[in-house]
C-alpha positions, 0 to 999 in steps of 0.5 A, spaced: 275 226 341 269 226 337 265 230 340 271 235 340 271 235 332 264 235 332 265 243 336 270 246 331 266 244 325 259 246 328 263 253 330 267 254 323 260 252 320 256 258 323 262 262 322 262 261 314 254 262 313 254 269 317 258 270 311 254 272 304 258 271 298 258 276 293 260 276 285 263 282 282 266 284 275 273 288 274 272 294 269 278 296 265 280 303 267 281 305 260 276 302 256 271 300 262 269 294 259 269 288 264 275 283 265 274 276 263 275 274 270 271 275 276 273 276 283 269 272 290 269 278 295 265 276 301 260 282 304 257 282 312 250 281 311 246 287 315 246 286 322 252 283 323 259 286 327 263 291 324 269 294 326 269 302 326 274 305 322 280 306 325 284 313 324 291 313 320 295 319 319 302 319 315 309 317 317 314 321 319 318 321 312 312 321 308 312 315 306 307 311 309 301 311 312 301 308 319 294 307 324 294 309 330 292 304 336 289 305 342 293 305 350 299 309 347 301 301 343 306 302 337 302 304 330 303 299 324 304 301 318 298 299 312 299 293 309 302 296 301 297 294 298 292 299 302 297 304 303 294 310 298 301 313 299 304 307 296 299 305 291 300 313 288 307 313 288 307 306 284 301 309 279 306 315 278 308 313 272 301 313 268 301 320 270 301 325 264 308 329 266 309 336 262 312 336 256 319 339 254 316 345 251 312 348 258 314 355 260 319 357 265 314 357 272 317 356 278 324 358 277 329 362 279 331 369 275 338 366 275 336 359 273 331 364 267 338 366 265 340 359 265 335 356 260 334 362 255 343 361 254 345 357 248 351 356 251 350 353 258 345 348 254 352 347 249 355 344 257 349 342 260 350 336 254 353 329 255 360 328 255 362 323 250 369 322 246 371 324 240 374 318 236 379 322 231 382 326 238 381 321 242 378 328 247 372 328 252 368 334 250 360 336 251 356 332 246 354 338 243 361 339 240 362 333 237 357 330 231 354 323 232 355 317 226 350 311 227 351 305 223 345 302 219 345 295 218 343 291 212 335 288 212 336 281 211 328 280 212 323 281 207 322 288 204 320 295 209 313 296 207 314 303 207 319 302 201 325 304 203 331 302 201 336 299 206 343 299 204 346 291 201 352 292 206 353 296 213 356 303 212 357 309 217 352 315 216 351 322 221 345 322 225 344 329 228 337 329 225 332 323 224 332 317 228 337 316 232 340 310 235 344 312 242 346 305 244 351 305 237 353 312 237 359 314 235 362 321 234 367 326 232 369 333 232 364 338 230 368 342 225 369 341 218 376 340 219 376 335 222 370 331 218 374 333 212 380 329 215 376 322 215 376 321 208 384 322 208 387 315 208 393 312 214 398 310 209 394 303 205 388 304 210 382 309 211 381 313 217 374 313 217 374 306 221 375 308 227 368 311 227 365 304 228 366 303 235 366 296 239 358 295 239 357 297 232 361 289 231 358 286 236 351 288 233 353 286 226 356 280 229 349 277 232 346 279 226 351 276 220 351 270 225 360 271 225 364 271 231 367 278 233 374 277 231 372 276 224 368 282 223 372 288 218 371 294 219 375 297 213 372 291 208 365 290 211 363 297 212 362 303 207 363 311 208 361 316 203 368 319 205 367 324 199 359 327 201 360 327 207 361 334 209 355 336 205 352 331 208 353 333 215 352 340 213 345 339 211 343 335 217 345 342 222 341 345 216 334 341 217 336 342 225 336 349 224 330 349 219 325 344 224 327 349 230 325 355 227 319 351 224 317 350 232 318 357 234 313 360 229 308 354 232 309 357 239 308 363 244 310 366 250 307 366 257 304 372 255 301 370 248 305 373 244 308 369 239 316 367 239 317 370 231 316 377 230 318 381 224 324 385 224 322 392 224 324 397 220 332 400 222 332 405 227 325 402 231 327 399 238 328 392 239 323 388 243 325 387 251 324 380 252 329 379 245 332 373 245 336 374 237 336 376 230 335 371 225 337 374 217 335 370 210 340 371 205 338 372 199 340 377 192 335 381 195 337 383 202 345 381 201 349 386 204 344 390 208 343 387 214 346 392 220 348 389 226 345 391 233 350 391 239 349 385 245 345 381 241 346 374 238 344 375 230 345 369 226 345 368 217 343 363 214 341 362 206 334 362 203 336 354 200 337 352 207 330 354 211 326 352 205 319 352 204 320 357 211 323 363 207 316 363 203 313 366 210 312 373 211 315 374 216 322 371 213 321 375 206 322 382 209 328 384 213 329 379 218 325 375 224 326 377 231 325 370 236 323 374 243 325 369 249 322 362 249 325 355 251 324 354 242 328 359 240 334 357 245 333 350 241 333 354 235 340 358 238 343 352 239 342 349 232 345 356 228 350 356 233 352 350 231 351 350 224 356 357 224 361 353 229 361 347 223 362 352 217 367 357 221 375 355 219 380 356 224 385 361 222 392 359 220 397 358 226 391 357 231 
């Protein structure tokens, strides 16, 4: 039995002295400094066996790497950890991927139509519910409200204010918080009809939806059946119109502020001037964007299967100061920017038509 053990250990121990440790140091990729840890790797010294490479090749859904094995065995799959397939898909997520406002390549002239088309955006969006009609319409028609909160902590250090209790405000430009959104009919009908009162109660409570309490409840420490909408929160039912059609104006004021920043794939910019009456209008035109004003007020003439869209000079702001915006008009030629900037006019225009009488 002895001499047994005395075999194994003097065997093991040749085994392991073959063997040179070796110490190496793990570098951060992104900072290249090394790690605070080392990691024991162990190396052949020179003249010892080693095996050749052995061939691999993909599987047949592409997912893996297999080896392949001699006398027609079965191939084995690489371990995860070795498979450069599986470590590429894993480390997909740190790739840069293309951003929203890249150019239309690859697509189809259909899909091309699709994408400069404001109205197949309005019902490519989310379906949501309207919580006065109770109707599921694309978000695009409805207008979202958000709940902010009271700050029970120290003071912001940015200096804004917070509000002393909860109250329901229109989030279509800013920070947005999906998780608590609730919305309403886009129309200004339908806003207008929040600040009518249900007998003794108002109607706007039933923009705060069930996850508005329950945050509320976490923070006030309240059980849910104690939270009161109607006593708890705050709507400024009378601004509230103004105030949702000055957020569809600062959308429509930021988009038209990005398509004067970009260009087409053939490098011409997306914002042109209109030219003078009687000159052709650009191929590639997407529509017609005219600043009212006392100047130009009435002058405007209409071009036939083209969308054109009016706005005041106080809703573009600084924007109306531009060049371009001070002669007759601008034209925005087709771009993924000017179909956001479509989709906000059309959207504005949709919150201040009226819907005529018996409709």
């Amino acid at each position: 039995m002895a001499q047994n053990t005395t075999f194994i250990l003097d065997s093991l121990m040749r085994h392991v002295t073959r063997l040179k440790p070796q110490w190496r140091l793990h570098t951060s990729r992104r900072s290249g400094r090394a790690d605070r840890h080392a990691c024991f790797t162990t190396a052949p010294r020179s003249g010892a066996f080693e095996l050749p490479p052995q061939p691999t090749a993909s599987s047949e859904d592409g997912g893996r790497t297999i080896r392949t094995r001699q006398h027609t065995n079965k191939s084995l799959p690489l371990p995860p950890i070795l498979d450069p397939v599986l470590t590429e898909n894993r480390e997909g997520h740190a790739a840069a991927k293309p951003t929203s406002l890249s150019e239309d390549e690859g697509l189809t002239d259909y899909q091309k139509a699709l994408q400069g088309n404001p109205f197949a955006w309005a019902l490519a969006t989310p379906i949501r519910q309207c919580s006065i009609t109770r109707v599921r319409l694309p978000s695009y028609f409805l207008i979202p409200f958000q709940s902010e909160l009271p700050w029970l902590g120290a003071e912001p250090a940015n200096g804004n204010t917070q509000p002393a209790v909860p109250r329901i405000v229109p989030a279509i430009f800013g920070v947005k918080s999906k998780a608590t959104q609730s919305y309403a009919l886009g129309t200004r009908e339908a806003i207008s009809s929040l600040a009518v009162q249900d007998g003794k109660r108002p109607r706007w409570p039933v923009l705060v939806n069930i996850y508005m309490e329950r945050l509320y409840a976490l923070l006030m420490e309240k059980q849910m059946h104690n939270v009161k909408p109607p006593k708890e929160w705050h709507c400024d039912t009378e601004n509230l119109v103004q105030q949702v059609r000055d957020q569809l104006a600062r959308d429509v004021k930021h988009c038209l502020a990005q398509c004067m920043r970009a260009r087409t794939a053939g490098k011409d910019r997306v914002v042109a001037s209109l030219s003078a009456e009687g000159e052709s209008l650009p191929e590639d035109l997407a529509c017609i964007v005219r600043i009212e004003n006392e100047e130009f007020k009435g002058q405007a003439e209409t071009h036939a299967h083209c969308f054109e869209y009016k706005v005041s000079e106080k809703d573009v702001g600084n924007l109306a100061n531009s060049r371009k915006l001070k002669k007759r008009g601008i034209v925005l030629r087709k771009h993924v920017t000017a179909t956001y900037a479509m989709t906000a006019l059309e959207r504005l225009r949709d919150f201040e038509r009226t819907d005529e009488p018996g409709l």
